[in-house]
N, C-alpha and C positions, 0 to 999 in steps of 0.2 A: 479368465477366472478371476476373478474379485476375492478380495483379503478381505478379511473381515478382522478384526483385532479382538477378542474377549476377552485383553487386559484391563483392571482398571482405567480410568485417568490419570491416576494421583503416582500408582506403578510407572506406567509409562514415562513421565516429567523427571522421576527419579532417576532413569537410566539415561536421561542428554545431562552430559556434563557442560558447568558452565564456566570456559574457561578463562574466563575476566573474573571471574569470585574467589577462585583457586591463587590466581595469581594477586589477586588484592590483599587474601587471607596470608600470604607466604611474604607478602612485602610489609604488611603490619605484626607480624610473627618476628622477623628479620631484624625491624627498624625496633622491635620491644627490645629483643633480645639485646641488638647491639645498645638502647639507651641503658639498659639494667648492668651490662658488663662495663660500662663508660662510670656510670653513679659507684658501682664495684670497686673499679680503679681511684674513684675519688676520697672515697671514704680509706683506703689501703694509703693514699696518701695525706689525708689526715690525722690519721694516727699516725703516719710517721713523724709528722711535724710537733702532734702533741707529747710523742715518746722524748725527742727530740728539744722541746720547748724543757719537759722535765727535766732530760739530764741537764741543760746549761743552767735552769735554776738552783738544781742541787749543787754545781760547780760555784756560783756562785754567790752560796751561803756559806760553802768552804772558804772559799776565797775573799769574800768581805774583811774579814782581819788586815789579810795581806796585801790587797786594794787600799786599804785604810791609811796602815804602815807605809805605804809607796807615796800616797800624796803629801801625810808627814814629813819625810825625806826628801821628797819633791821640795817641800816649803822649805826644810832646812837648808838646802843644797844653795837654793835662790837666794837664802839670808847669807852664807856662806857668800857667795858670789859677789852680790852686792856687799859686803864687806871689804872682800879682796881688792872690787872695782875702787873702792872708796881709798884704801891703803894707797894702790896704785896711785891712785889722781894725787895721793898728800905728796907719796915719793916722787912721781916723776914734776910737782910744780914746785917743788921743794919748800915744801911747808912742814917737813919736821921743824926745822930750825924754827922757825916762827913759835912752834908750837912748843918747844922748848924754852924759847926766851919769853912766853905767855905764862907758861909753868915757872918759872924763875921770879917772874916779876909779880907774882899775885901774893899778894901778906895772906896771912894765915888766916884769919878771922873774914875773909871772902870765900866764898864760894861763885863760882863761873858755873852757871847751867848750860847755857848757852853757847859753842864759838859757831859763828856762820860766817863762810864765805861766800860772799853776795858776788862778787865782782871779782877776778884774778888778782886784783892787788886790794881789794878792800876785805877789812873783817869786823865782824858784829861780836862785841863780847857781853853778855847777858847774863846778870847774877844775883845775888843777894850778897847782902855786907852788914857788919853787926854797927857802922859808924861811915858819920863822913867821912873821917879821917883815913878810913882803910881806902874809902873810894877815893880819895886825895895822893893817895899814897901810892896805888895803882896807875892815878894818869900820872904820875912824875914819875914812876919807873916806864910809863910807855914812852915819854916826850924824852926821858934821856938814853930808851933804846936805840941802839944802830937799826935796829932791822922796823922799828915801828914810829908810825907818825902820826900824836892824836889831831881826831877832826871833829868830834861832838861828844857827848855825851848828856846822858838824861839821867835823874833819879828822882825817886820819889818818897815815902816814906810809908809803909802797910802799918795793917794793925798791931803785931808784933810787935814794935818797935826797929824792925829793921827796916834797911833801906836797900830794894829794888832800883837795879840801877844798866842801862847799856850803855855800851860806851865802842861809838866806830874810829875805825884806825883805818889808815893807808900802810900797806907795806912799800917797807921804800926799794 
């Protein structure tokens, strides 16, 4: 007996499944789905970073004062420190006395801008003076000091009328 088919063509090709198209449709379905839930998690994590960026800028327009305040006190603390460092070095080379018989011996009409210690036993005294005579008067209280020994001295005379003058010493 011979079959004879009175289906269309077009009927017929619709009922063989093809199952490489199926499986290609369900791996680019798959692979969408997984890239759209991947981009999902990205963006869920950009906003958390931008929630996150907000809150520490708002912390940190609070905080600007107080950030501010802290570096000041930082600077103070440093100036503080270097002071103390500086006290120390006069007390332990024992340069009060010096600095006492420097204050003793200076006339009034001097002023000392200047004391530098260049050298552990040398010092620079740097001033202005209303007269020779006071700068006269200064190196003969150093030369009959115990504790100082003059070694040079310079002056000069400004527009003022006063006289600009250093004057280096050995401590003995």
């Amino acid at each position: 007996m011979t079959k004879v088919n009175l289906l269309p063509g077009w009927l017929k090709r619709q009922r063989v499944i093809d199952w490489r198209a199926i499986a290609l449709v369900v791996l680019l379905v798959s692979a969408a789905t997984l890239a759209i839930f991947r981009h999902y998690l990205v963006i869920q994590e950009v906003e958390l970073v931008r929630a996150e960026l907000q809150r520490v800028s708002e912390e940190q327009v609070l905080l600007r004062p107080s950030l501010d305040r802290r570096v000041q006190l930082q600077a103070e603390l440093q100036a503080i420190r270097d002071k103390m460092t500086f006290l120390e070095r006069i007390r332990a080379r024992r340069w009060a006395p010096v600095l006492a018989e420097v204050a003793r011996l200076t006339p009034v009409n001097v002023q000392v801008l200047l004391m530098e210690f260049s050298n552990p036993d040398d010092l620079v005294l740097t001033g202005k003076a209303g007269s020779l005579e006071s700068i006269a008067q200064l190196m003969v209280g150093i030369d009959r000091s115990g504790l100082l020994q003059r070694s040079a001295v310079k002056y000069a005379r400004d527009d003022d009328g006063r006289y600009d003058f250093e004057i280096r010493c050995r401590v003995r």
